[in-house]
C-alpha positions as CSV (number, residue, x, y, z in Angstrom):
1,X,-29.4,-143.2,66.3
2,X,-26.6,-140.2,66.2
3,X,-26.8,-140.0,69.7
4,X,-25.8,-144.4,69.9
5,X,-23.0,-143.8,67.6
6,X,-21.7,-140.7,68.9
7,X,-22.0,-142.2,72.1
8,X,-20.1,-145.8,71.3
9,X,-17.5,-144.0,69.1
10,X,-16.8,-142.0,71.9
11,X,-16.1,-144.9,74.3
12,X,-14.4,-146.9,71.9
13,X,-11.6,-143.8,70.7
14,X,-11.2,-142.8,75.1
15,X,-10.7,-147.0,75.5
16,X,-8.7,-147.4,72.8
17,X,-6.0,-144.4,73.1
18,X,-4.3,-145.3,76.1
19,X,-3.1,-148.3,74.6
20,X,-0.8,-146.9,71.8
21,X,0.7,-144.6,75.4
22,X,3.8,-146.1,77.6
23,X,3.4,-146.5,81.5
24,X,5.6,-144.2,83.3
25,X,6.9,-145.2,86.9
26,X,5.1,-143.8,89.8
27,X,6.3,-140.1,91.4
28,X,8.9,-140.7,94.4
29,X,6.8,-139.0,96.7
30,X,2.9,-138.7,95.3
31,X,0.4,-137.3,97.0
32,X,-2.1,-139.9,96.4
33,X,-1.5,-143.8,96.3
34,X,0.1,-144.6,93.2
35,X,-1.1,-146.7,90.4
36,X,-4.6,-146.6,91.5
37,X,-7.9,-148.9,90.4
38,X,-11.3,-147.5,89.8
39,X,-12.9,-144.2,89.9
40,X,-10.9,-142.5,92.6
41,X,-7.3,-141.5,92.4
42,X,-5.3,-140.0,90.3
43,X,-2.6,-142.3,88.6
44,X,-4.5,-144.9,86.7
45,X,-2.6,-147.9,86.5
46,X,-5.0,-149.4,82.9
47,X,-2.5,-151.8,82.0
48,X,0.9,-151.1,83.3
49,X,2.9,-153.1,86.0
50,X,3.0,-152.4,89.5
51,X,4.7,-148.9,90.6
52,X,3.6,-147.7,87.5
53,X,0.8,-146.0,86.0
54,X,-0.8,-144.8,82.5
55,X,-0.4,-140.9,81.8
56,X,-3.3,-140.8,79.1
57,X,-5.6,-143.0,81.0
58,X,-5.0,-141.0,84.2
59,X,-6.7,-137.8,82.4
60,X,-9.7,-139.6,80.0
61,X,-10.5,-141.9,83.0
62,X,-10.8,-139.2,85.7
63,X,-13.9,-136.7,86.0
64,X,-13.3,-133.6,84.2
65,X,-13.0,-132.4,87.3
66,X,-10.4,-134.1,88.6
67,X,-8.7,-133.7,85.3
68,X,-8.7,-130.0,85.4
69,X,-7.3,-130.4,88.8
70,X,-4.7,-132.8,87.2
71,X,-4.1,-130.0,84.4
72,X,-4.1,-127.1,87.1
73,X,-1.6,-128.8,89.6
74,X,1.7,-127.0,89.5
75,X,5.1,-129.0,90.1
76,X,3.6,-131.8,88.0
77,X,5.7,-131.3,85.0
78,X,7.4,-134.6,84.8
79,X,3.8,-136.5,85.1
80,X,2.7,-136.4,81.6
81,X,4.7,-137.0,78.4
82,X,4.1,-134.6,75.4
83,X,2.5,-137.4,73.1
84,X,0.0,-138.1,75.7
85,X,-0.3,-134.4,76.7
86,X,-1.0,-133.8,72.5
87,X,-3.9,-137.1,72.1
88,X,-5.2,-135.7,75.0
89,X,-5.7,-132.0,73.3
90,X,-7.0,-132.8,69.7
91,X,-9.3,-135.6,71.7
92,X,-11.1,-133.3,73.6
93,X,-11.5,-130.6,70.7
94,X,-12.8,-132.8,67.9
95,X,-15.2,-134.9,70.0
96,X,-16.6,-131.4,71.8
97,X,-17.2,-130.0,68.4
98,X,-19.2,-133.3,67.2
99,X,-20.5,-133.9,71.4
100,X,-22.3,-130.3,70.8
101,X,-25.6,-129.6,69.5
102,X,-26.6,-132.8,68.5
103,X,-29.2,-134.9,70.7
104,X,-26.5,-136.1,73.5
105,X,-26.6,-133.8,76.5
106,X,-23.1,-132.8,76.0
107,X,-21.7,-129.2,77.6
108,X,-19.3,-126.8,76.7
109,X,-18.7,-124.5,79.2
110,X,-16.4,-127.6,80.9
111,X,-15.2,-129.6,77.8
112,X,-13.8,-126.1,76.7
113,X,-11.6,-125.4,80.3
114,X,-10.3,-129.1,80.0
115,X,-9.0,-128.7,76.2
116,X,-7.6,-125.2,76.6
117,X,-5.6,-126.6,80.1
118,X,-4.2,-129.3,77.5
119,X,-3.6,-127.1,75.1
120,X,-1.4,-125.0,77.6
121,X,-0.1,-127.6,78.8
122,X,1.2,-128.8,75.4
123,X,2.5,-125.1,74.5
124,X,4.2,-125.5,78.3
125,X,6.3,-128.6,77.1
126,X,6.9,-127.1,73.7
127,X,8.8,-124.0,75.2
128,X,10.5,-126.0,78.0
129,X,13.5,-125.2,79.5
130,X,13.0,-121.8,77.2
131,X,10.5,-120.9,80.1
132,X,10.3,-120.6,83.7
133,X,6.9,-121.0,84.2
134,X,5.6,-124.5,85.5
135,X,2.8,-125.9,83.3
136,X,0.6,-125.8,85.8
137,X,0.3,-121.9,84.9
138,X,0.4,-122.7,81.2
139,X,-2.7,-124.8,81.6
140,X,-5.1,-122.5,83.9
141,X,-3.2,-119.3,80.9
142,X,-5.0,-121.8,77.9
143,X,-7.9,-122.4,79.8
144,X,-8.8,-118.8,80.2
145,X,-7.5,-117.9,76.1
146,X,-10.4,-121.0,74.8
147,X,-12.8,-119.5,77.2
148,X,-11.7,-116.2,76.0
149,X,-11.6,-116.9,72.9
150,X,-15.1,-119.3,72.0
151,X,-17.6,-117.3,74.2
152,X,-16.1,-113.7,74.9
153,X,-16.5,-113.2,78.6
154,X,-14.3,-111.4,79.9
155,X,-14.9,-109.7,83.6
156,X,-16.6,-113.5,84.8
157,X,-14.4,-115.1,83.5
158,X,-11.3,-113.8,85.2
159,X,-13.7,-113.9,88.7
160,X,-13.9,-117.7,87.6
161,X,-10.8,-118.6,87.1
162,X,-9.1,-116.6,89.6
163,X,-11.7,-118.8,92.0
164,X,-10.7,-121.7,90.8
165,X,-6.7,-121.0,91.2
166,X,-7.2,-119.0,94.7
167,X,-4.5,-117.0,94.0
168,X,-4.7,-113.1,93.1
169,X,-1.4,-113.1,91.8
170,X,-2.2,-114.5,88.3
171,X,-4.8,-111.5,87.5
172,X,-2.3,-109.7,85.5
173,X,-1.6,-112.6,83.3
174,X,-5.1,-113.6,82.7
175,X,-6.2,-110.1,82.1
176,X,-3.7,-110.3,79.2
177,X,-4.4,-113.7,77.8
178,X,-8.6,-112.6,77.9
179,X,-7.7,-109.2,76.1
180,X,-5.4,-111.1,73.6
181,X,-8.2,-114.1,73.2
182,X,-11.3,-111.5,72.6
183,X,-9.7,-109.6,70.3
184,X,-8.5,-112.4,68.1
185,X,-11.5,-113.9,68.3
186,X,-13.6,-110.4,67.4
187,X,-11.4,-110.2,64.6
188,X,-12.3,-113.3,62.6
189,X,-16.4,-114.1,63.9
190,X,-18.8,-114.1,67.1
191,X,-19.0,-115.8,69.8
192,X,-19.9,-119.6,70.0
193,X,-23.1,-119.3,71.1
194,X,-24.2,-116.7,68.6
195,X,-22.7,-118.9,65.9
196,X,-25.1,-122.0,67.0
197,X,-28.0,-120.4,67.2
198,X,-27.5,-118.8,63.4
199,X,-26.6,-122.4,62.3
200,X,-29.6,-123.6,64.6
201,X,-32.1,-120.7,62.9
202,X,-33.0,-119.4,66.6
203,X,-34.5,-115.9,66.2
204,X,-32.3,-113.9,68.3
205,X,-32.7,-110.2,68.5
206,X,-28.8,-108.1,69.9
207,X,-29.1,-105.9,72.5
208,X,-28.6,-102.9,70.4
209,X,-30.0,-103.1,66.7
210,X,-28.0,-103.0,63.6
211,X,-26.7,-98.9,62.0
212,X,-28.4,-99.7,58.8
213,X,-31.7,-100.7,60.2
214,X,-32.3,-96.5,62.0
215,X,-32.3,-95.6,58.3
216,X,-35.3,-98.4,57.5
217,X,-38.9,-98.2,58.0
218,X,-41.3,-101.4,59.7
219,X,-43.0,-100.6,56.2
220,X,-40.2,-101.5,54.2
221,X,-39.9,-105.0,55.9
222,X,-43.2,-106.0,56.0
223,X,-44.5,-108.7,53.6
224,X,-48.2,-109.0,51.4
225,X,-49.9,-109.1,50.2
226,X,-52.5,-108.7,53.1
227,X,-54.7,-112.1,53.5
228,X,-57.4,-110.7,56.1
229,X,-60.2,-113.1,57.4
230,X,-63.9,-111.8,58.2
231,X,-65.1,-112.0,62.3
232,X,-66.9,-114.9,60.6
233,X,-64.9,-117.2,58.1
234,X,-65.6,-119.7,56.2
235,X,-63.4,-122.9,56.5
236,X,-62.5,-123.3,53.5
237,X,-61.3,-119.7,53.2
238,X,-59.3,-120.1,56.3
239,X,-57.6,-123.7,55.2
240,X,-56.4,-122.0,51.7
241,X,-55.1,-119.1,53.6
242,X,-52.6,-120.8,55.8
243,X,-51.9,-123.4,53.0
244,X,-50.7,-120.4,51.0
245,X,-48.9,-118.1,53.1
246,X,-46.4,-118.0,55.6
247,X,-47.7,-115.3,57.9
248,X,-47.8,-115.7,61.7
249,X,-51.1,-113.6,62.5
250,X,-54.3,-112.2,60.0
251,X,-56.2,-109.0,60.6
252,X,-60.3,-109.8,61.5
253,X,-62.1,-107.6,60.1
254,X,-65.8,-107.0,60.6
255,X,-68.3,-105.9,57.3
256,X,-71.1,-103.4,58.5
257,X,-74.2,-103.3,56.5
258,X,-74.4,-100.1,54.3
259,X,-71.8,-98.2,52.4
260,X,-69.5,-97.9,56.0
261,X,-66.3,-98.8,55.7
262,X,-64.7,-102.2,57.3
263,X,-64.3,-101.9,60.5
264,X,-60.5,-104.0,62.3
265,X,-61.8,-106.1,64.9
266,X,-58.5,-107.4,65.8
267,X,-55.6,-110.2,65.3
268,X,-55.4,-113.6,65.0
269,X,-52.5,-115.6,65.2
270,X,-52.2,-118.7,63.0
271,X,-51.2,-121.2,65.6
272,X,-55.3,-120.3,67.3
273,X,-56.3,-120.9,63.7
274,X,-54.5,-124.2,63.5
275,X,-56.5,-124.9,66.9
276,X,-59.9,-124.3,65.9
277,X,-59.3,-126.1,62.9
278,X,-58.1,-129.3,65.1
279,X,-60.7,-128.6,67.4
280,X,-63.5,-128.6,64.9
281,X,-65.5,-125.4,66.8
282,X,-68.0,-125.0,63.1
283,X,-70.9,-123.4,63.1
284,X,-73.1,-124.6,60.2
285,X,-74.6,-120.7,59.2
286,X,-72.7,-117.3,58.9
287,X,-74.4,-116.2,62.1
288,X,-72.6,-115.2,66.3
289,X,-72.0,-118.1,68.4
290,X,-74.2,-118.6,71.1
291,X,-72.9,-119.4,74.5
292,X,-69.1,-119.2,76.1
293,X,-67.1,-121.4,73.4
294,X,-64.1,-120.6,75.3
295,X,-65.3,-123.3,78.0
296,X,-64.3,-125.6,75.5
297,X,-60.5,-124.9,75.6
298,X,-57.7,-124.8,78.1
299,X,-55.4,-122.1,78.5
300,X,-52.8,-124.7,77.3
301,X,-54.9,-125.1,74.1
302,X,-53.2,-121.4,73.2
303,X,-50.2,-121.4,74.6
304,X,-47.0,-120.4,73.4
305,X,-45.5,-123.6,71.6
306,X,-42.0,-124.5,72.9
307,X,-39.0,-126.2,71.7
308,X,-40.6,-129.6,73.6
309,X,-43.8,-129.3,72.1
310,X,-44.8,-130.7,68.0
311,X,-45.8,-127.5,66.3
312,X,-49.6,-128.2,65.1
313,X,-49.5,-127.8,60.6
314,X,-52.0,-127.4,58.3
315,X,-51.4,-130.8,56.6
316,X,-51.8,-132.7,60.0
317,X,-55.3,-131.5,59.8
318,X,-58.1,-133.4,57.8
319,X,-61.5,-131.9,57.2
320,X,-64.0,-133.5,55.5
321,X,-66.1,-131.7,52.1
322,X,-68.4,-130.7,54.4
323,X,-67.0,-129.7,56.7
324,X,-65.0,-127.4,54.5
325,X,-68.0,-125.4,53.5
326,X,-68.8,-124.7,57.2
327,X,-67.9,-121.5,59.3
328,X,-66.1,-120.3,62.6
329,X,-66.7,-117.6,64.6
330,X,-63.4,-115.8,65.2
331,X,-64.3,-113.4,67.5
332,X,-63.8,-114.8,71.1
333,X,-60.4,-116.3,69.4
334,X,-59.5,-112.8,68.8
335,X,-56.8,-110.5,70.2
336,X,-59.0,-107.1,70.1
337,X,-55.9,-104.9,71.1
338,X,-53.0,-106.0,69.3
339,X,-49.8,-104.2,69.2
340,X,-49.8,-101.5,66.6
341,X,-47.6,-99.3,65.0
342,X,-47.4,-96.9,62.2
343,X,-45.7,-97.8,59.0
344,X,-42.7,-95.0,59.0
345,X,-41.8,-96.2,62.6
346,X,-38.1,-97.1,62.6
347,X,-37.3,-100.5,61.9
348,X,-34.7,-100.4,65.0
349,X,-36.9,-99.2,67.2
350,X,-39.8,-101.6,66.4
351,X,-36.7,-104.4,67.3
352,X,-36.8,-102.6,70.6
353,X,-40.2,-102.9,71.1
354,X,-40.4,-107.1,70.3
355,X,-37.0,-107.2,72.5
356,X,-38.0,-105.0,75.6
357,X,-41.9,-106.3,75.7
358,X,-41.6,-110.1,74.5
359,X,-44.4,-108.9,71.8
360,X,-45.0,-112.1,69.0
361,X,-46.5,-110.0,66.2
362,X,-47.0,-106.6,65.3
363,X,-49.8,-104.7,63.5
364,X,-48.8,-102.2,61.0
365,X,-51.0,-99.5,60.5
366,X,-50.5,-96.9,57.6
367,X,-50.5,-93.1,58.3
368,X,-53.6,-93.0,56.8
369,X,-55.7,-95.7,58.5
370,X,-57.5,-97.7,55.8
371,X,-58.3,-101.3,56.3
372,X,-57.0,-102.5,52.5
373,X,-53.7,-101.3,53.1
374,X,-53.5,-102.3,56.7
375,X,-50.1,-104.5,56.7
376,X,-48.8,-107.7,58.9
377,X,-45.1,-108.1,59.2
378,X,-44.1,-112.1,58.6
């Protein structure tokens, strides 16, 4: 439904604009045929008479491409009127910022060249005969200070734009608008693609870790308290554990007979749990499983869950009484060899660690190894 009326409000406010614009006669000598009809071409004739064509129309009616090369075009100064120039501008900047991040496959990387060339454009007419510069230049100069300024690259950046220009000449001036742009933009909040994925709740982990984080320990992040699960579990016991915490993997830990002391047998994580619990793999007595239970599964049955994939919850599960008071053998499920690390590790290298190895979870084992105070980060 946002993605219809997003969609239709789109069409009706680029339909609608060029309306409220006046035609403008032809160019005495154009480069392409003049007013044009359709796709192709450059001056749009909409609604105007003959030898005459529709400024606004000629950019929202064109591919961005083709716009950009409209923008970019130098000696076209006397194409576009200021009003149209100015729609044009706050246009494309309100209906990117709305376009982006919803459902609609909308980009950004082009929506953002095509409103800073208007916007340079507009700055262009505004200093007019103050300047010498044609507003060609302005517009490739405000296309580099938006992409400057929303996503912070700098050194591709200039590659890009002095590819799209072809001409060397203008390095100097966009190393000067990218410098300006950047540290503007540093000044107030990240980049754009930062910001989204805090607003989107993306875990995201920098390159380098955060100064205050050298002077904390994994221990002093880590949350309990501990919910372990024995090699063999009861359902019940399972079902009231990840109804009531929020943790993403549970120690296994195995009871010998006598006065020994538990013994770790591993890590589960609770999207296997979730699994076996869908899957239904009870076992009616406290006793091994017999025979490869594995054969059973896929490896898609415990694979990473993506964005396109419906993460599996506890609630979408329903067990019946007795069912509840069966048991499941956890230890084919099992990771045997997690990840471990000791408590007074520092918390910024342990970021290392999940950023350099892809790790999901860590196991974090006190100094003085003792399964009771064994401790699983959230």
């Amino acid at each position: 439904m946002l993605a219809c009326v997003l969609s239709i409000f789109t069409s009706c406010l680029l339909f609608g604009l060029p309306w409220f614009t006046s035609c403008r006669p032809c160019p005495p000598n154009p480069t392409e045929p003049c007013p044009t009809i359709g796709r192709s071409g450059i001056y749009k004739k909409f609604q105007c008479p003959p030898n005459q064509y529709n400024d606004l129309a000629s950019l929202i009616f064109n591919t961005n491409d083709d716009a950009i090369r409209n923008l970019f075009s130098k000696n076209t100064d006397d194409e576009f009127e200021f009003t149209s120039m100015l729609i044009f501008f706050i246009t494309c900047f309100l209906l990117s910022i709305f376009s982006y991040g919803v459902v609609a496959p909308a980009g950004l990387f082009v929506p953002v060249i095509v409103t800073g060339a208007s916007y340079g454009r507009v700055v262009g007419m505004l200093l007019g005969k103050n300047s010498n510069l044609n507003h060609g230049l302005f517009a490739v100069l405000g296309a580099a200070s938006f992409l400057g300024g929303s996503m912070r690259t700098t050194v591709s950046l200039c590659v890009i734009i002095l590819e799209l220009t072809n001409n060397l000449l203008l390095l100097p001036l966009i190393m000067m608008v990218l410098f300006i742009s950047k540290t503007v933009a540093d000044a107030f909040n990240g980049n754009i693609y930062d910001i989204i994925m805090k607003a989107k709740g993306l875990p995201y982990l920098e390159t380098h870790a955060e100064p205050y984080m050298r002077q904390l320990t994994v221990g002093d992040v880590v949350t309990g308290p501990l919910q372990t699960l024995n090699g063999i579990e009861k359902v019940r016991n399972i079902v009231f554990i990840l109804k009531t915490t929020g943790h993403n993997g549970f120690p296994v830990i195995d009871e010998p007979p006598m006065s020994e002391a538990p013994v770790l047998f591993g890590i589960i994580l609770r999207d296997h749990l979730l699994t076996l619990l869908k899957n239904k793999v009870f076992i009616s007595s406290p006793s091994a499983t017999t025979g490869n239970v594995l054969n059973k599964f896929s490896a898609d049955d415990f694979a990473k869950k993506g964005s396109s994939k419906v993460r599996l919850k506890i609630e979408d599960i329903q067990l019946l009484e007795e069912e509840m008071d069966m048991f499941i053998d956890l230890h084919p499920f099992t990771n045997a060899s997690p990840y471990t690390v000791v408590e007074t590790m520092s918390l910024g290298k342990a970021l290392t660690l999940f950023r350099e190895l892809g790790l999901r979870h860590l196991l974090v084992i006190p100094k003085i190894s003792s399964v009771s105070k064994i401790l699983i980060p959230c």
